[in-house]
C-alpha positions as CSV (number, residue, x, y, z in Angstrom):
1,X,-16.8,-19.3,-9.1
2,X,-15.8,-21.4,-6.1
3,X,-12.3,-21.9,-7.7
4,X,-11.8,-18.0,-7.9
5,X,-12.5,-17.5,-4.4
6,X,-10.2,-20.2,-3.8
7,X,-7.3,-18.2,-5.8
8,X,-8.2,-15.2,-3.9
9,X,-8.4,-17.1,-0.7
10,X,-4.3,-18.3,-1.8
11,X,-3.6,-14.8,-2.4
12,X,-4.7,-13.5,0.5
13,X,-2.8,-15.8,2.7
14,X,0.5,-15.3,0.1
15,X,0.1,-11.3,0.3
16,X,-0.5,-11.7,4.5
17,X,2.5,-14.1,5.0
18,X,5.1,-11.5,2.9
19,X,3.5,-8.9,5.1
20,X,4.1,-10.1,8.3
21,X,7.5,-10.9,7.3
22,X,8.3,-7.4,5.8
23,X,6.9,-5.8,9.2
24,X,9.5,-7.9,11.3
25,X,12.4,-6.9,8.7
26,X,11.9,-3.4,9.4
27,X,11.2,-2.6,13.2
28,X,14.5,-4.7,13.5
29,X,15.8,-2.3,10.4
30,X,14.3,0.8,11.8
31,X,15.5,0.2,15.4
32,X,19.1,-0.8,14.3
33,X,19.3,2.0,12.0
34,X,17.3,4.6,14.0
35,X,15.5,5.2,10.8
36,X,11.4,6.7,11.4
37,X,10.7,6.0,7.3
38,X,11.6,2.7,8.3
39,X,9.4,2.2,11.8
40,X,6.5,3.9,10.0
41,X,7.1,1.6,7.2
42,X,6.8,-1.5,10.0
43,X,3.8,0.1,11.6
44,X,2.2,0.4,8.1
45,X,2.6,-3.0,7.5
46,X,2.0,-4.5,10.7
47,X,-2.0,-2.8,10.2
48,X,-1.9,-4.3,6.4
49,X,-2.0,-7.5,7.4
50,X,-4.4,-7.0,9.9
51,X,-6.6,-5.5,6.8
52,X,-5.8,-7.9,4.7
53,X,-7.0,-10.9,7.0
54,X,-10.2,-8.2,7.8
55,X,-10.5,-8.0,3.7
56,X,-10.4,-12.1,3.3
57,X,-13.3,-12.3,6.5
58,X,-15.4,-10.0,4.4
59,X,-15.1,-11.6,1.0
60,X,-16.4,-15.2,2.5
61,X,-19.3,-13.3,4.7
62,X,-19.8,-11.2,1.2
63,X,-20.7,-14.9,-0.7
64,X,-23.1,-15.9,2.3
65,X,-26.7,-16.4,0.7
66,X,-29.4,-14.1,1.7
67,X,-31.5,-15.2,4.5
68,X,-35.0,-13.6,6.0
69,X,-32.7,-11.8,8.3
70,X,-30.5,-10.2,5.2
71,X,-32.4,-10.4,2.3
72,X,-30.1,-8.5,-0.4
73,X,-27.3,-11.3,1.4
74,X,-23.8,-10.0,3.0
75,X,-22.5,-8.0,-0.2
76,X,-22.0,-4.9,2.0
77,X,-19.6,-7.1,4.5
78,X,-16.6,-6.0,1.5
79,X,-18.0,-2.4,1.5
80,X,-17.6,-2.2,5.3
81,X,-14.4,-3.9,5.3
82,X,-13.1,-1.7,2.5
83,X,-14.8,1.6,4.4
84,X,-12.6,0.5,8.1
85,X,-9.1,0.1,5.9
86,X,-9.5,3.4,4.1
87,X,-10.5,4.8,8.0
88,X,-7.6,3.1,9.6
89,X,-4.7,4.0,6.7
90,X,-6.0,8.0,6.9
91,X,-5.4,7.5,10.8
92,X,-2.1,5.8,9.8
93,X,-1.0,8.8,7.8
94,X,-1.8,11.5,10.6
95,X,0.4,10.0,12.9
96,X,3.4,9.2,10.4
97,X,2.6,13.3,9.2
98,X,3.0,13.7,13.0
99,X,6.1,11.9,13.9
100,X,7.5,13.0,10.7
101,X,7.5,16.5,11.6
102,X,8.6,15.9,15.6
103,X,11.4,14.1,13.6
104,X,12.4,17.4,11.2
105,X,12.2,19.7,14.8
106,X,14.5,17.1,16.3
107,X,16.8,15.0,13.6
108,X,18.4,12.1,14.6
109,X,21.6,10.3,13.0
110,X,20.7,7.3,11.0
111,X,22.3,3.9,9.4
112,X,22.2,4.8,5.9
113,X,23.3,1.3,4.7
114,X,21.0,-0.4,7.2
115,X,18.4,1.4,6.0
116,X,18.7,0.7,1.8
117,X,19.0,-3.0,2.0
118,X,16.0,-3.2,4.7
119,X,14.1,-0.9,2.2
120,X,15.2,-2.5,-0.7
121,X,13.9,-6.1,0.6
122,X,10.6,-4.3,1.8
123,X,10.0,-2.9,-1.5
124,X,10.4,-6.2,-3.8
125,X,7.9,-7.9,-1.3
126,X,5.5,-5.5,-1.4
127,X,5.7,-5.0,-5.1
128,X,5.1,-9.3,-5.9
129,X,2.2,-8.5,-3.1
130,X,1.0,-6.0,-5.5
131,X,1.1,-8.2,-8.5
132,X,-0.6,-10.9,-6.9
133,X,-4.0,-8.4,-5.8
134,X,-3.4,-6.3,-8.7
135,X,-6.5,-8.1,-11.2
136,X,-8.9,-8.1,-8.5
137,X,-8.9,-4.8,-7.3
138,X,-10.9,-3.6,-10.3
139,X,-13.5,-5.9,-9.3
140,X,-14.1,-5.3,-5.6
141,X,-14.0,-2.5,-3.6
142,X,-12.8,-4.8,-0.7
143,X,-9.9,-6.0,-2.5
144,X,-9.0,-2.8,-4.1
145,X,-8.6,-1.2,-0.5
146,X,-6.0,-4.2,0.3
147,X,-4.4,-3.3,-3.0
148,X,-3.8,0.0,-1.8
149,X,-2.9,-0.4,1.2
150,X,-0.3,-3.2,-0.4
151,X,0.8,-0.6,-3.6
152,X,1.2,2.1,-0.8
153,X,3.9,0.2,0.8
154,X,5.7,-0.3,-2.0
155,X,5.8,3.0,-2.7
156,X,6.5,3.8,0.7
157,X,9.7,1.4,0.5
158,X,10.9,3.9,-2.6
159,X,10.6,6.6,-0.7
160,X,12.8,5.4,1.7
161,X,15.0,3.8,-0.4
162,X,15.5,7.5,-2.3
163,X,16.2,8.5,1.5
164,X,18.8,6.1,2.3
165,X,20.7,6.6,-1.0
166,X,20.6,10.4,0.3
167,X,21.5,9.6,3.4
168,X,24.4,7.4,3.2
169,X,25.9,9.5,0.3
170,X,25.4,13.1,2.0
171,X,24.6,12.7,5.2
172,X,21.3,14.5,5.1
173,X,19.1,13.5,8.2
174,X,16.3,15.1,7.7
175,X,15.7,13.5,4.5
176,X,14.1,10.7,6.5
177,X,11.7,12.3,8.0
178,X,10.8,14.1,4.8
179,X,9.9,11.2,2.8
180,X,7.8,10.0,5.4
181,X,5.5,12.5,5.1
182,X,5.5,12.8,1.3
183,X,4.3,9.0,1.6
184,X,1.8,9.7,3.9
185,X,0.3,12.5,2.0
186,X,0.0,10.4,-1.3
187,X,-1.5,7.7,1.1
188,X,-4.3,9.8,2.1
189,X,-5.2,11.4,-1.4
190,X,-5.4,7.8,-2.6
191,X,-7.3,6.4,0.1
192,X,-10.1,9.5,0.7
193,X,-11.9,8.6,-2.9
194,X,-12.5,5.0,-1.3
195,X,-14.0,6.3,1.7
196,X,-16.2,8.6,-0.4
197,X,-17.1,5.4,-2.7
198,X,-18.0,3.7,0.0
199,X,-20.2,6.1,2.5
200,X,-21.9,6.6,-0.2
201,X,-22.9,2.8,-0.7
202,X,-23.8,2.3,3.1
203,X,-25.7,6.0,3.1
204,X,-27.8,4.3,-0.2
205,X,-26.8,7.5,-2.3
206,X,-28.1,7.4,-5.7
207,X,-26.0,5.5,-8.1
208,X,-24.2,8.2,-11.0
209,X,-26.8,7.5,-13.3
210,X,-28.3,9.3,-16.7
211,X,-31.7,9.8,-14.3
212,X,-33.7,11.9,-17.4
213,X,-32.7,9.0,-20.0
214,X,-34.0,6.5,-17.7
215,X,-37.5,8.1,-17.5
216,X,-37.6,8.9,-21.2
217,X,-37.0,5.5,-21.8
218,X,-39.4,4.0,-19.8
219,X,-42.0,6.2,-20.7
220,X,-41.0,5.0,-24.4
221,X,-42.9,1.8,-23.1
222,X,-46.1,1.4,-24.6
223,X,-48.8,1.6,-22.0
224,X,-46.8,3.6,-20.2
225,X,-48.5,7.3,-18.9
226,X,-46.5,8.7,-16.0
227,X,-42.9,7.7,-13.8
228,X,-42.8,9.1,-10.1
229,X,-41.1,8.1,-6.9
230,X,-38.1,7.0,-8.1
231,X,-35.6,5.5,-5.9
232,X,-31.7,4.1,-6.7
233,X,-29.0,2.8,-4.5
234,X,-26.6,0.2,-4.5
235,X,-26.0,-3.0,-2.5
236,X,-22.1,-3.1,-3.3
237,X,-20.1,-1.2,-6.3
238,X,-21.6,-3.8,-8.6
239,X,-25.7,-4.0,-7.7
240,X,-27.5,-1.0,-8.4
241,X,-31.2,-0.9,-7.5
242,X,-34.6,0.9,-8.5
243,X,-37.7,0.7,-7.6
244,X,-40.5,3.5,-9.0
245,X,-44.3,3.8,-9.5
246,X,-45.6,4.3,-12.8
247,X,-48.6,5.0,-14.0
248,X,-50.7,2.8,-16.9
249,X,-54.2,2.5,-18.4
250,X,-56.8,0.7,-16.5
251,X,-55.9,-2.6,-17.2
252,X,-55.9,-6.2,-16.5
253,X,-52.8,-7.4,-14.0
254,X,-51.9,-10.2,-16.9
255,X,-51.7,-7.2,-19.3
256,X,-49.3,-5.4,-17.2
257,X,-46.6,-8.4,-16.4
258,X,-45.5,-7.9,-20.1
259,X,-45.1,-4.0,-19.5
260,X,-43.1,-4.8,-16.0
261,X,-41.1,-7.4,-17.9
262,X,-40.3,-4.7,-20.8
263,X,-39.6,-2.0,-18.3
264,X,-36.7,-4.5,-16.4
265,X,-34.7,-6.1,-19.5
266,X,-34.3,-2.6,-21.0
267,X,-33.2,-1.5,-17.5
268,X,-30.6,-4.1,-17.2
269,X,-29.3,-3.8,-20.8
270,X,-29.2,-0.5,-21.0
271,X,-28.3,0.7,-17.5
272,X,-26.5,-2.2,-16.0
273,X,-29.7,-1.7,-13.0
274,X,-29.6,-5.6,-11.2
275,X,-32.9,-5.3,-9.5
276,X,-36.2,-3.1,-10.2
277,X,-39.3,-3.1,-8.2
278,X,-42.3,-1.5,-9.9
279,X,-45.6,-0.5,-8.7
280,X,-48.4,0.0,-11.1
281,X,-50.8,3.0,-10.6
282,X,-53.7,4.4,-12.2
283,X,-53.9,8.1,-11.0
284,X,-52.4,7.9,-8.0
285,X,-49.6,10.0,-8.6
286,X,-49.8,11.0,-11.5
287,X,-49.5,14.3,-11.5
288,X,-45.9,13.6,-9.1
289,X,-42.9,14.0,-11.2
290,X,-40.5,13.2,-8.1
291,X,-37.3,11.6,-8.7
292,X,-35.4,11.1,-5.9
293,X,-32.8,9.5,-6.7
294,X,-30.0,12.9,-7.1
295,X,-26.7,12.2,-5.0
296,X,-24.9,14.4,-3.1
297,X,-21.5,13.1,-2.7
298,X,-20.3,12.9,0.6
């Protein structure tokens, strides 16, 4: 464990160093050449590596042990970290849209050669960054927000690479300005899924689970009667909790340990549920059917 966290601590460092020097590359590039894909591509990078430092902060808070303070620990550090990229690249997209389209009502002439080879260089850097967060980001929310923002550049950098090839061949200005705001729409229709992942997590919606299979199941538990007041949520995109009343004979406490133990291995192997709380009831409830654990997704 401690020797993964180092790898993603070397990766992190890696993918913010190639950033940085991507994001000087093109403001010189874009100011020489007069090119916005360029300046937008600068800006765009100058705020990844401010994310991506943000995203290495949150994975060491995230492996923090929990404290009586923070007693579920500092999972949700990644989730909050992942939930401020996806804010900031959506801003970041409105104002390239914006600029984009004050650059179509106004072209201006631009370096076509400049342009490719900046873009060209931009684009192999961003694509080894890429590879290097590629493996993690189907692990972590956290990390697959930096991998976005990392694969978005690279695909930003084709875009204006298409444009310069345009550009320097034809002549066509507004080209530049066009592909700037194709890379900021594909930007946002990546990056809004994230935020929805991740509001929902911090709002405690209920997990996507199979809610009537999970009752029938427990009530499949011998000594079982009744399951009400059902709650679900999730610390991080990994830890999903539950916590319910049910309802069982009148019966000795060490009788119903065994039941509690039943009711949280079959949780766990069947529904991948980390945590479960139960209470045990008589008739208190039992007439109460209420699950609330439905989510509505934001």
């Amino acid at each position: 464990m401690g020797d993964e966290k180092e790898t993603t601590g070397v990766k992190f460092f890696e993918v913010t160093t190639l950033n940085l020097l991507i994001t000087v590359a093109e403001f010189i590039g874009g100011i020489a050449s007069g090119s916005l894909s360029l300046l937008s591509d600068a800006i765009h990078n100058l705020g990844d590596s401010a994310s991506i430092v943000m995203a290495f902060i949150a994975s060491k808070i995230s492996a923090c042990a929990s404290n009586q303070s923070k007693t579920f620990g500092y999972r949700r550090a990644e989730i909050l970290s992942s939930y401020f990229n996806s804010i900031f690249l959506i801003i970041m997209s409105a104002m390239l849209m914006w600029e984009a389209v004050q650059r179509l009502i106004h072209p201006e002439k631009v370096n076509g050669n400049l342009m490719l080879i900046v873009a060209v260089i931009g684009f192999v850097a961003n694509l080894a960054s890429a590879l290097l967060l590629h493996r993690g980001s189907s692990e972590s929310l956290n990390i697959k927000a930096t991998y976005l923002h990392i694969l978005s550049d690279a695909l930003s950098s084709i875009g204006v690479i298409i444009g310069a090839v345009i550009i320097k061949n034809f002549h066509i200005y507004w080209v530049d300005p066009l592909m700037t705001m194709l890379v900021s729409l594909y930007i946002a229709y990546e990056t809004i899924p994230l935020i929805i992942e991740s509001t929902n997590i911090l709002m405690e919606a209920g997990p996507k689970l199979d809610y009537d299979a999970i009752r029938n199941e427990v009530l499949d538990v011998p000594g079982v009667v009744n399951m009400h007041h059902v709650h679900t949520w999730m610390i991080d995109e990994h830890r999903v909790m539950l916590s319910a009343h049910i309802n069982l004979k009148d019966e000795y406490l060490s009788e119903v340990e065994p039941v509690y133990r039943t009711i949280e291995k079959m949780l766990k192997d069947k529904f991948n549920i980390e945590h479960v709380t139960l209470q045990a009831e008589v008739d208190r409830g039992l007439e109460s059917q209420t699950f609330t654990t439905k989510r509505d997704d934001v």
